[in-house]
PDB file of N, CA, C and O in Angstrom:
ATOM      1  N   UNK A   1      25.057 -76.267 186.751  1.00  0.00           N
ATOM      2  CA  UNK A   1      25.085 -77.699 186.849  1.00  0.00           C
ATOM      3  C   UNK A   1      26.214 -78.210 185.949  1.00  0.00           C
ATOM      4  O   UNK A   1      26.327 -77.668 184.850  1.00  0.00           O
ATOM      5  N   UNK A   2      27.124 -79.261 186.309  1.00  0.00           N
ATOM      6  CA  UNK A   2      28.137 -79.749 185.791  1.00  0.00           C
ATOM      7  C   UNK A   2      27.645 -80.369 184.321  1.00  0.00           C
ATOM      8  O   UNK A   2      26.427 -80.259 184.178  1.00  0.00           O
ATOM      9  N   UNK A   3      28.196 -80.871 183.423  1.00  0.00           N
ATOM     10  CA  UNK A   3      28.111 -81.449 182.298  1.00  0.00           C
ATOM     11  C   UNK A   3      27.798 -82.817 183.052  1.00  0.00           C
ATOM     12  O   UNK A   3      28.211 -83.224 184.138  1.00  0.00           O
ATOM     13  N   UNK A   4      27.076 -83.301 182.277  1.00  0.00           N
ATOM     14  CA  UNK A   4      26.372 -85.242 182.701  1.00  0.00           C
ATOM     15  C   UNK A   4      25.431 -85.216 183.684  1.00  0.00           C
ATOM     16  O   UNK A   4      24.703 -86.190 183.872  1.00  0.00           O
ATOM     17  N   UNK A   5      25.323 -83.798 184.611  1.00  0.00           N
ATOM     18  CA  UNK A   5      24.364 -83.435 185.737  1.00  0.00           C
ATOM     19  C   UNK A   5      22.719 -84.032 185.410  1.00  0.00           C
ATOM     20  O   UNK A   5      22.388 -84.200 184.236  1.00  0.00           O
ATOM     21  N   UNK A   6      22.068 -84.230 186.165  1.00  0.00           N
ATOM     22  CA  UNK A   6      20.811 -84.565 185.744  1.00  0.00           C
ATOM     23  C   UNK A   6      19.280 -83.439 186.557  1.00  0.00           C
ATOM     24  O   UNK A   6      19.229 -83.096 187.738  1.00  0.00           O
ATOM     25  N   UNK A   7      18.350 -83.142 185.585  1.00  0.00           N
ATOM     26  CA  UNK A   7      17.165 -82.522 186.345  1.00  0.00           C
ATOM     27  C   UNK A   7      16.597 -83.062 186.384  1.00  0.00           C
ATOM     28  O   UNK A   7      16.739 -83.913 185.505  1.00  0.00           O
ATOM     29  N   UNK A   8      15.477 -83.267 187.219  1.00  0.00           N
ATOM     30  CA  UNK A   8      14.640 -84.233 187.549  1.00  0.00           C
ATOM     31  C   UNK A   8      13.199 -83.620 188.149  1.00  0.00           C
ATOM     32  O   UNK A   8      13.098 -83.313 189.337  1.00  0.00           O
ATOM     33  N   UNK A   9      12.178 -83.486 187.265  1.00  0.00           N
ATOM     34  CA  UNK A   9      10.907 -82.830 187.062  1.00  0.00           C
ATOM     35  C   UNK A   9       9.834 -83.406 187.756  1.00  0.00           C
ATOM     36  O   UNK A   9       8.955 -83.416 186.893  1.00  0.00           O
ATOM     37  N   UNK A  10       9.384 -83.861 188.706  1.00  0.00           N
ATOM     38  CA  UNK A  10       8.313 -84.973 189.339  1.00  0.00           C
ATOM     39  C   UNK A  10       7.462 -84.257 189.977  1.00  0.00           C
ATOM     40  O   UNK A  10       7.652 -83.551 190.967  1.00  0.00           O
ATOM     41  N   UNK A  11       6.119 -84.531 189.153  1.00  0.00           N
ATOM     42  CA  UNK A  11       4.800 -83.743 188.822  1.00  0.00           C
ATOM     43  C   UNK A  11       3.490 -84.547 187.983  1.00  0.00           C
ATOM     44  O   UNK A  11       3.608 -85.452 187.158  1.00  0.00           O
ATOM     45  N   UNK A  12       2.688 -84.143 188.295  1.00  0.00           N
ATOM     46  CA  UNK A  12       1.284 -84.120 187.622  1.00  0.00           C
ATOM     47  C   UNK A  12       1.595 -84.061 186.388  1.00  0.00           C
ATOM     48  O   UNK A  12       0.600 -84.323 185.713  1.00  0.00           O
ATOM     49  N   UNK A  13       2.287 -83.892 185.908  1.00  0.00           N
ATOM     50  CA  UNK A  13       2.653 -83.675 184.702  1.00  0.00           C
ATOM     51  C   UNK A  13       1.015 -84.232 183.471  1.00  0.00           C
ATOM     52  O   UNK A  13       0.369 -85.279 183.498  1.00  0.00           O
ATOM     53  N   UNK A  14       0.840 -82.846 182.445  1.00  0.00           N
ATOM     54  CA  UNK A  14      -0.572 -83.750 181.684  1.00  0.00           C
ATOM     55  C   UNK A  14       0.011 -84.329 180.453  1.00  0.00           C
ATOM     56  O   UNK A  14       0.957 -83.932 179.774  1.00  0.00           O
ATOM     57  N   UNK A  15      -0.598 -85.137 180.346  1.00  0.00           N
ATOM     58  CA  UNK A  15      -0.078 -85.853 178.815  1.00  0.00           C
ATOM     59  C   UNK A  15      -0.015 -85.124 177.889  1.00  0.00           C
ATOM     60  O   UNK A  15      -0.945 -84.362 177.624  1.00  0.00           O
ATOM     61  N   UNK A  16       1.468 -85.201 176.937  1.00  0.00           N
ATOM     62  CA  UNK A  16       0.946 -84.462 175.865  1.00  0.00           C
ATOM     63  C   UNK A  16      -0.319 -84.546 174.586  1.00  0.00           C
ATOM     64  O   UNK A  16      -0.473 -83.748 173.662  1.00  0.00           O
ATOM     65  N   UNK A  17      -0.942 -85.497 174.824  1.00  0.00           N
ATOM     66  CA  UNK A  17      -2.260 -85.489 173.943  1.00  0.00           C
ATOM     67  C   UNK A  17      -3.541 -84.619 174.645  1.00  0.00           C
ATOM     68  O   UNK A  17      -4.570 -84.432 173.997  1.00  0.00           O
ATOM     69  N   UNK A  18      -3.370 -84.058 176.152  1.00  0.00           N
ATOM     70  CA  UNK A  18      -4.566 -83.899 176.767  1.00  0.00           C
ATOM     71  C   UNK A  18      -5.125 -84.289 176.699  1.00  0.00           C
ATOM     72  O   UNK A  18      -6.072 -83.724 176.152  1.00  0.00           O
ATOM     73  N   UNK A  19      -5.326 -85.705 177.124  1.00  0.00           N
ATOM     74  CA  UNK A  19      -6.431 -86.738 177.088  1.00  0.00           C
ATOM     75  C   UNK A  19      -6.510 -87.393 178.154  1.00  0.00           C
ATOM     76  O   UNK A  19      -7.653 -87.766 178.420  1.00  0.00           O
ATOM     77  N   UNK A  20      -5.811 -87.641 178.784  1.00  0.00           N
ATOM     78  CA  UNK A  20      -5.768 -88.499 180.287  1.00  0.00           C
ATOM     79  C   UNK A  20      -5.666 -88.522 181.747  1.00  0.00           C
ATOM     80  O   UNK A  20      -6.228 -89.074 182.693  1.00  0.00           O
ATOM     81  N   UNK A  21      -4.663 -87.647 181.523  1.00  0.00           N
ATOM     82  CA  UNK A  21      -3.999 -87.338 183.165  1.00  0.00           C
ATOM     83  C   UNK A  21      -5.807 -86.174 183.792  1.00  0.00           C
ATOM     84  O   UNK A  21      -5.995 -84.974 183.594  1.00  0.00           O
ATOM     85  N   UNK A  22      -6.499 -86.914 184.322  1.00  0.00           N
ATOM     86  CA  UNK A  22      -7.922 -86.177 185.032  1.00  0.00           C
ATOM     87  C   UNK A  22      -7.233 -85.075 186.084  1.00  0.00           C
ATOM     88  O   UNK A  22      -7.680 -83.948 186.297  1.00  0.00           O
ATOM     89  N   UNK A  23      -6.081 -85.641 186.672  1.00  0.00           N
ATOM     90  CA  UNK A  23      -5.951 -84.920 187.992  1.00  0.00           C
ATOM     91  C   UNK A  23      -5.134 -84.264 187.681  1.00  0.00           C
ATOM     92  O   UNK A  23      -5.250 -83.342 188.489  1.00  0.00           O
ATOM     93  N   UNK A  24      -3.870 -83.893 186.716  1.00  0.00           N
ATOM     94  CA  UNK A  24      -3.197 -82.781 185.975  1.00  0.00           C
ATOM     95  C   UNK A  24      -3.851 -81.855 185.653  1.00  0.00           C
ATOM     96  O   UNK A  24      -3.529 -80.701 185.937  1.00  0.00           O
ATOM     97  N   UNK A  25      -5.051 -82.208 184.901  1.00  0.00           N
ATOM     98  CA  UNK A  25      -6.176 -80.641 184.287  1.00  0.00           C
ATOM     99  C   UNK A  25      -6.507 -80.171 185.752  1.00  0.00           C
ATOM    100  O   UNK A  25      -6.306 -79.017 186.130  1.00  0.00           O
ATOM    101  N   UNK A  26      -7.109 -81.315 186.661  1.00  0.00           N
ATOM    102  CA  UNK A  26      -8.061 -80.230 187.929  1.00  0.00           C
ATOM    103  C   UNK A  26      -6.314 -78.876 188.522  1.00  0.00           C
ATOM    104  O   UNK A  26      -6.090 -77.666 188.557  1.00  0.00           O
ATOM    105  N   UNK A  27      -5.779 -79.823 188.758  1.00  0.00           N
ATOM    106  CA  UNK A  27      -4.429 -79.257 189.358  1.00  0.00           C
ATOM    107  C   UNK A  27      -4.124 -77.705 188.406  1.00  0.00           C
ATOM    108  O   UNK A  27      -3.817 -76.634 188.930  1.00  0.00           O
ATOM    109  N   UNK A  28      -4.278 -77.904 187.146  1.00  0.00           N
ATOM    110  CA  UNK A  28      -3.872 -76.803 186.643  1.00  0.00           C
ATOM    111  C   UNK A  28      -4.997 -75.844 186.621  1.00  0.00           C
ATOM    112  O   UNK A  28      -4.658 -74.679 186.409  1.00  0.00           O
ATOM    113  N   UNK A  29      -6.538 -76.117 186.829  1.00  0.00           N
ATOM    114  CA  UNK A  29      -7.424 -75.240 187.092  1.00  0.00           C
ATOM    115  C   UNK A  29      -6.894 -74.596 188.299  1.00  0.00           C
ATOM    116  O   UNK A  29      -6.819 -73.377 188.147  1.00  0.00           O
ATOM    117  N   UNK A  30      -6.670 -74.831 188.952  1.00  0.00           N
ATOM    118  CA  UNK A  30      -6.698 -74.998 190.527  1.00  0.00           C
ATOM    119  C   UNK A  30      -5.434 -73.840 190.617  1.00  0.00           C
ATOM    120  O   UNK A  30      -5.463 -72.741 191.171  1.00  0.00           O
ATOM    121  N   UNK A  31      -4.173 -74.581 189.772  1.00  0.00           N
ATOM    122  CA  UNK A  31      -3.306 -73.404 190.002  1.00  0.00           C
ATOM    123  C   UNK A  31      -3.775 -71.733 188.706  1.00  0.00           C
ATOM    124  O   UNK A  31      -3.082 -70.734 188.514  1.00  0.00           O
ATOM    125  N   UNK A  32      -4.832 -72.002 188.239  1.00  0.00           N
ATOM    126  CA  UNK A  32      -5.316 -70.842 186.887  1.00  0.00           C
ATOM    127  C   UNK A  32      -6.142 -70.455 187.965  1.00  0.00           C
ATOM    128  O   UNK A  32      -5.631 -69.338 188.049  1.00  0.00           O
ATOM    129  N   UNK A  33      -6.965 -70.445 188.831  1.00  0.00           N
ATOM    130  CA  UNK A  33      -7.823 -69.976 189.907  1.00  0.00           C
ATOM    131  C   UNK A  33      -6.917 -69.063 191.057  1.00  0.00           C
ATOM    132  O   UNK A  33      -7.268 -67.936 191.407  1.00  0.00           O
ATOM    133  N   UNK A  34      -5.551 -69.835 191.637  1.00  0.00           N
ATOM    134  CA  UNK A  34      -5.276 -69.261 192.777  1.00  0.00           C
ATOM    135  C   UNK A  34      -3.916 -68.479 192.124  1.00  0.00           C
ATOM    136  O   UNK A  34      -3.145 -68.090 193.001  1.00  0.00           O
ATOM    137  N   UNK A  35      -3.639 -68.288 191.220  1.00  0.00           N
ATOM    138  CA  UNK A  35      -2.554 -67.493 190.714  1.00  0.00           C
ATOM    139  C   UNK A  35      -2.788 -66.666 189.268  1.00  0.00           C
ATOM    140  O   UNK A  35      -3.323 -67.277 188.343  1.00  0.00           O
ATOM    141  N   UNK A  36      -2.391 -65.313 189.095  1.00  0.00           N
ATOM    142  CA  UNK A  36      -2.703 -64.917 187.854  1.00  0.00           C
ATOM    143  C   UNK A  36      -2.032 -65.750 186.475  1.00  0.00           C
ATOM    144  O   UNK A  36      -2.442 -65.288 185.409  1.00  0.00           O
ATOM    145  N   UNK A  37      -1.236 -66.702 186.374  1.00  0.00           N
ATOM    146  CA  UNK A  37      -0.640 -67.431 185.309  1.00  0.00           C
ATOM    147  C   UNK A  37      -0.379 -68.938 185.297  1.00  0.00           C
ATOM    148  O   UNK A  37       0.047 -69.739 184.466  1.00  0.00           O
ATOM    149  N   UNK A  38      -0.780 -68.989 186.475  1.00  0.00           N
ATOM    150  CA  UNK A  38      -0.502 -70.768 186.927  1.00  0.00           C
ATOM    151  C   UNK A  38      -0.994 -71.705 185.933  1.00  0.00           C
ATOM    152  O   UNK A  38      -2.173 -71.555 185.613  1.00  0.00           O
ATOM    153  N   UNK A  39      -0.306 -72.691 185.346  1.00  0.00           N
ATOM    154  CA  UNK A  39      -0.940 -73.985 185.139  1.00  0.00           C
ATOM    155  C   UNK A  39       0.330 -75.021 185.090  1.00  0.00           C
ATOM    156  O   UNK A  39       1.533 -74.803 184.942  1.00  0.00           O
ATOM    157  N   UNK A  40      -0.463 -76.324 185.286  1.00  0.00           N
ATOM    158  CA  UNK A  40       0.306 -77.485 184.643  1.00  0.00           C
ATOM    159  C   UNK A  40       0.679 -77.769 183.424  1.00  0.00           C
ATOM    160  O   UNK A  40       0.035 -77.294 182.488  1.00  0.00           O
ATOM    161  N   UNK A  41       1.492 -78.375 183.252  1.00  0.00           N
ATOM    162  CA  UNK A  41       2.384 -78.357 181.612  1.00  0.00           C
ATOM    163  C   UNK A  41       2.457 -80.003 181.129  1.00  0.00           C
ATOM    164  O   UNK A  41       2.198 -80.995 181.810  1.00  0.00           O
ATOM    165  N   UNK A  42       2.854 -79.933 179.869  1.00  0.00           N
ATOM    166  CA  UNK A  42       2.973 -81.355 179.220  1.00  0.00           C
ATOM    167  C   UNK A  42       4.534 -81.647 179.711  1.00  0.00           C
ATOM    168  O   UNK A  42       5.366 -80.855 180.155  1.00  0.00           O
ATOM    169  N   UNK A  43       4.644 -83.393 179.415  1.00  0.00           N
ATOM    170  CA  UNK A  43       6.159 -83.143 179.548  1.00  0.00           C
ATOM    171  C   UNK A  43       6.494 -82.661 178.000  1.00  0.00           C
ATOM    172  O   UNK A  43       7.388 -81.817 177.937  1.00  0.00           O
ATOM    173  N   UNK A  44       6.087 -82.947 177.123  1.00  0.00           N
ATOM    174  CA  UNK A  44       7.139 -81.940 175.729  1.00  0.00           C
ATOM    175  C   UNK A  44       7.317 -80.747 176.278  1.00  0.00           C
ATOM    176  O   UNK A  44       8.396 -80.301 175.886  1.00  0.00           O
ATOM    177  N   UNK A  45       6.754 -79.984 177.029  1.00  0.00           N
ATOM    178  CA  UNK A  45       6.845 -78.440 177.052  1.00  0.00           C
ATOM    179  C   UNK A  45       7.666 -78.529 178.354  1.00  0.00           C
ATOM    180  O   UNK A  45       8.341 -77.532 178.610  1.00  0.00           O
ATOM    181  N   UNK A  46       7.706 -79.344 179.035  1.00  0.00           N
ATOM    182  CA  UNK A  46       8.954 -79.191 179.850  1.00  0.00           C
ATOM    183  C   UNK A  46      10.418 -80.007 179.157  1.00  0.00           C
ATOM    184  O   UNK A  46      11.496 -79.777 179.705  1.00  0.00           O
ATOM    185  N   UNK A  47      10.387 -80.587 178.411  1.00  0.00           N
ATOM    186  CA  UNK A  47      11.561 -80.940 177.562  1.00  0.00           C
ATOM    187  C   UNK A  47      12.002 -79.687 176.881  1.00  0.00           C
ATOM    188  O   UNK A  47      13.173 -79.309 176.837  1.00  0.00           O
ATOM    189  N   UNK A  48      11.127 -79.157 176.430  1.00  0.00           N
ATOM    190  CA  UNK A  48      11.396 -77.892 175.478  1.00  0.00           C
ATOM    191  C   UNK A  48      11.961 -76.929 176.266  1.00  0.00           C
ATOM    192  O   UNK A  48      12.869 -76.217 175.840  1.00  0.00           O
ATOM    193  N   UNK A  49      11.433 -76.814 177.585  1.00  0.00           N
ATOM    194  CA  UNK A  49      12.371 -75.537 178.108  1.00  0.00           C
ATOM    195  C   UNK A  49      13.745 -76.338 178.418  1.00  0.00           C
ATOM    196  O   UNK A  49      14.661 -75.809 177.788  1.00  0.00           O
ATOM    197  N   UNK A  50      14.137 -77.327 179.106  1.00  0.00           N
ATOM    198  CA  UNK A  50      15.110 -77.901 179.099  1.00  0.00           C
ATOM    199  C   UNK A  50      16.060 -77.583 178.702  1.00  0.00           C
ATOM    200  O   UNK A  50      17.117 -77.127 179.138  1.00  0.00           O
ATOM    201  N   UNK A  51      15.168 -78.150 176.755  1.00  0.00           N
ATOM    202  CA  UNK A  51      16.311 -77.732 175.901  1.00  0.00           C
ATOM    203  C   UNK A  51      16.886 -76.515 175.472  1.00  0.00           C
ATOM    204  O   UNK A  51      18.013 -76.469 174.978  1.00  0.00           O
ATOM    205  N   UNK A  52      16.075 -75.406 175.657  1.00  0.00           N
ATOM    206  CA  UNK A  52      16.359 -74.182 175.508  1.00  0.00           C
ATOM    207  C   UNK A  52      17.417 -73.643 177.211  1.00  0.00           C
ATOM    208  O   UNK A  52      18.388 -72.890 177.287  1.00  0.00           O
ATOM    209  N   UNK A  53      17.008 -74.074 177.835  1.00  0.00           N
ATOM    210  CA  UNK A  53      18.029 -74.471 179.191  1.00  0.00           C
ATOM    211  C   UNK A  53      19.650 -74.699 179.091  1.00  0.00           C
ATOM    212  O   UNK A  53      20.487 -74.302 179.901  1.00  0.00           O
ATOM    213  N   UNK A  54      19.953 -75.709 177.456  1.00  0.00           N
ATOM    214  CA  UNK A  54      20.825 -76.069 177.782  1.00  0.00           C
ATOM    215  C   UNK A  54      21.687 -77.222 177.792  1.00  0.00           C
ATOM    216  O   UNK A  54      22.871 -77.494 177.592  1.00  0.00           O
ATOM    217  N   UNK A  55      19.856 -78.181 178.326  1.00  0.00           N
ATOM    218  CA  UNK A  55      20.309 -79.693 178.190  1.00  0.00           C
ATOM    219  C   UNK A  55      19.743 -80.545 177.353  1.00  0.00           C
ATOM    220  O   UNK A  55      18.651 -80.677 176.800  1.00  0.00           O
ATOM    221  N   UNK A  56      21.345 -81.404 177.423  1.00  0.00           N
ATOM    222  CA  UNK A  56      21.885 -82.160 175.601  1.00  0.00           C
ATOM    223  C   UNK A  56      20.362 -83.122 175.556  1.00  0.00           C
ATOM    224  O   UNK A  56      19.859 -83.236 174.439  1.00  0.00           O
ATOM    225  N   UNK A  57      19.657 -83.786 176.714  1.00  0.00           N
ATOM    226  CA  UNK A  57      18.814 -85.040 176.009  1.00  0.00           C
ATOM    227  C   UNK A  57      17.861 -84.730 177.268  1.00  0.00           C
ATOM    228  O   UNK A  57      18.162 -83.967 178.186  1.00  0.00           O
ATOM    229  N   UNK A  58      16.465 -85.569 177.135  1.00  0.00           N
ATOM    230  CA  UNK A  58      15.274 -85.169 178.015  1.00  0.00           C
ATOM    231  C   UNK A  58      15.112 -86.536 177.481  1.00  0.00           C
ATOM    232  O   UNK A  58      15.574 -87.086 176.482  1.00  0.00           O
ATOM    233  N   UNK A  59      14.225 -86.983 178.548  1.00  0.00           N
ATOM    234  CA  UNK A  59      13.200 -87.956 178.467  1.00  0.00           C
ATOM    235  C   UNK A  59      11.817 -87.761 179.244  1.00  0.00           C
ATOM    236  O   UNK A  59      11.721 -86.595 179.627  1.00  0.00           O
ATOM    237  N   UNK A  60      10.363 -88.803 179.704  1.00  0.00           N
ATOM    238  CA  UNK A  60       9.855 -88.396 180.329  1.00  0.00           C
ATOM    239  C   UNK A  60       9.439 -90.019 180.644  1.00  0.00           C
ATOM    240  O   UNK A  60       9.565 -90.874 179.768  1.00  0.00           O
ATOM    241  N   UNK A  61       9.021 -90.274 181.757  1.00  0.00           N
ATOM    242  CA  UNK A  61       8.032 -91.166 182.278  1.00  0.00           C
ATOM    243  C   UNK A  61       6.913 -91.180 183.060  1.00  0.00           C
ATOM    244  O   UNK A  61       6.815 -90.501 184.082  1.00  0.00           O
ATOM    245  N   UNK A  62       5.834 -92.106 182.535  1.00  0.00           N
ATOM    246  CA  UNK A  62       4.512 -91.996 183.564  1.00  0.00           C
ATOM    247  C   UNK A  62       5.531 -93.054 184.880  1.00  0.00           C
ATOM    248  O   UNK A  62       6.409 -93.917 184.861  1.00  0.00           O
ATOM    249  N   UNK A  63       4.654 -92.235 185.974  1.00  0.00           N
ATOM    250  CA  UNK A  63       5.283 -92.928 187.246  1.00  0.00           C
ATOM    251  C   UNK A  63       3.684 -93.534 187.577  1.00  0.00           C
ATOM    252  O   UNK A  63       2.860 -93.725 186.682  1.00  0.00           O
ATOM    253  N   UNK A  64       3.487 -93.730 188.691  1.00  0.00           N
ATOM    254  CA  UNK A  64       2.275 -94.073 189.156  1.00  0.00           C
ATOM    255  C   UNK A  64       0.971 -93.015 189.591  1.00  0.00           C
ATOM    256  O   UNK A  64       1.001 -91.823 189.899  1.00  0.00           O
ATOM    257  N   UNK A  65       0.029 -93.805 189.499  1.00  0.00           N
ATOM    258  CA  UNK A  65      -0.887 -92.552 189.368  1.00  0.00           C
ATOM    259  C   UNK A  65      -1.004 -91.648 188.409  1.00  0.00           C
ATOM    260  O   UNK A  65      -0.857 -91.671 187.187  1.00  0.00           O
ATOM    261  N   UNK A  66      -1.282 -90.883 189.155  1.00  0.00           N
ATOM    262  CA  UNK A  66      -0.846 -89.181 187.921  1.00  0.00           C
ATOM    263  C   UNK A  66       0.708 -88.503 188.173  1.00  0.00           C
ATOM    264  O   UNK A  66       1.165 -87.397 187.884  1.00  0.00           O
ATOM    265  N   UNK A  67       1.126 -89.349 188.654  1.00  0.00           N
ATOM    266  CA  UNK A  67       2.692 -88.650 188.625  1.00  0.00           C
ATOM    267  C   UNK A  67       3.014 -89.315 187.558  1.00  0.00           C
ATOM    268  O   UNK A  67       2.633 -90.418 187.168  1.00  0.00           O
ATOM    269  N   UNK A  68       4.108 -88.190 186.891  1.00  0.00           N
ATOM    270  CA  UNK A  68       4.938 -88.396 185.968  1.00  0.00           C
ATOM    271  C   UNK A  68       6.111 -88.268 186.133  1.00  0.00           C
ATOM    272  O   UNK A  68       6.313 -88.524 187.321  1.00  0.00           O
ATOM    273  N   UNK A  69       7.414 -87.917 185.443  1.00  0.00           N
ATOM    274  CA  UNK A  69       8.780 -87.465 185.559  1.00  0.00           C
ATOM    275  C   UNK A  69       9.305 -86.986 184.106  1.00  0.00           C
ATOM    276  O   UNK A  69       8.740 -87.423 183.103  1.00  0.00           O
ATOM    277  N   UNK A  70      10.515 -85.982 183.984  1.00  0.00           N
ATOM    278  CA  UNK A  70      11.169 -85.483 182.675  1.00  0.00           C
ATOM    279  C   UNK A  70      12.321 -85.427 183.550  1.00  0.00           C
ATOM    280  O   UNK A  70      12.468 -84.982 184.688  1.00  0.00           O
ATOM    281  N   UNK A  71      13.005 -85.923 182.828  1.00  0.00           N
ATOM    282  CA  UNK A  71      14.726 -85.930 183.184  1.00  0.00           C
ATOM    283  C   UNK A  71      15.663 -85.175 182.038  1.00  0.00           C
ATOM    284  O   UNK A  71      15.554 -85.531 180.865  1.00  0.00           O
ATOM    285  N   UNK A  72      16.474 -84.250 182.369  1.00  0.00           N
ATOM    286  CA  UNK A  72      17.086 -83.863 181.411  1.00  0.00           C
ATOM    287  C   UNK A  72      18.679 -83.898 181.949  1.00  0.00           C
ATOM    288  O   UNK A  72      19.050 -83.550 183.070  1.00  0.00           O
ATOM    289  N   UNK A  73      19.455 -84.368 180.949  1.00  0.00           N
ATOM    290  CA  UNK A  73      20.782 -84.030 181.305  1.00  0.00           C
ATOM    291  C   UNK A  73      21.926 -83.448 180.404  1.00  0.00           C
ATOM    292  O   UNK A  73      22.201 -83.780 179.251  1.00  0.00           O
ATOM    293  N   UNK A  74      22.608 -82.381 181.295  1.00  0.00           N
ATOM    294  CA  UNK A  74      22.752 -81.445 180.659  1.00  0.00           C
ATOM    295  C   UNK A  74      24.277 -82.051 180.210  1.00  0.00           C
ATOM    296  O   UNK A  74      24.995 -81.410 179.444  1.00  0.00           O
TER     297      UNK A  74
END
C-alpha cells in the first residue's frame, strides 16, 4: 500500500472495555465454536496490529448498531 493509503476495518468490532457491544461477544462465540481459533477483537487490538503492520496513525469509530470501524493509514 502506497504511503497516505488508508485500511479500513468494518466489523462487530467489541469495545475495548468488554462491556457493550452484546452482538460482538455472541459473534465471537460463534466464530470460537465453528473454528479452532476464531474470535472477535477490540478495536485497540486491531490498531495494534496495524501498527505493528506499519501504519503511521489508527483511529476507530462506533458506526451504527454493533458495527464499528478502525482506519489506519499507512
Amino acid at each position: 500500500m502506497p504511503r497516505g493509503g488508508a485500511l479500513i476495518v468494518y466489523e462487530s468490532i467489541i469495545d475495548d472495555d468488554r462491556r457493550e457491544n452484546v452482538f460482538g461477544f455472541l459473534m465471537s462465540l460463534k466464530m470460537l465454536i465453528e473454528t479452532q481459533a476464531g474470535a472477535d477483537h477490540t478495536a485497540a487490538e486491531c490498531a495494534e496490529w496495524m501498527r505493528q503492520a506499519g501504519f503511521r496513525s489508527t483511529r476507530s469509530a462506533h458506526l451504527v448498531g454493533p458495527e464499528s470501524m478502525v482506519v489506519g493509514i499507512k
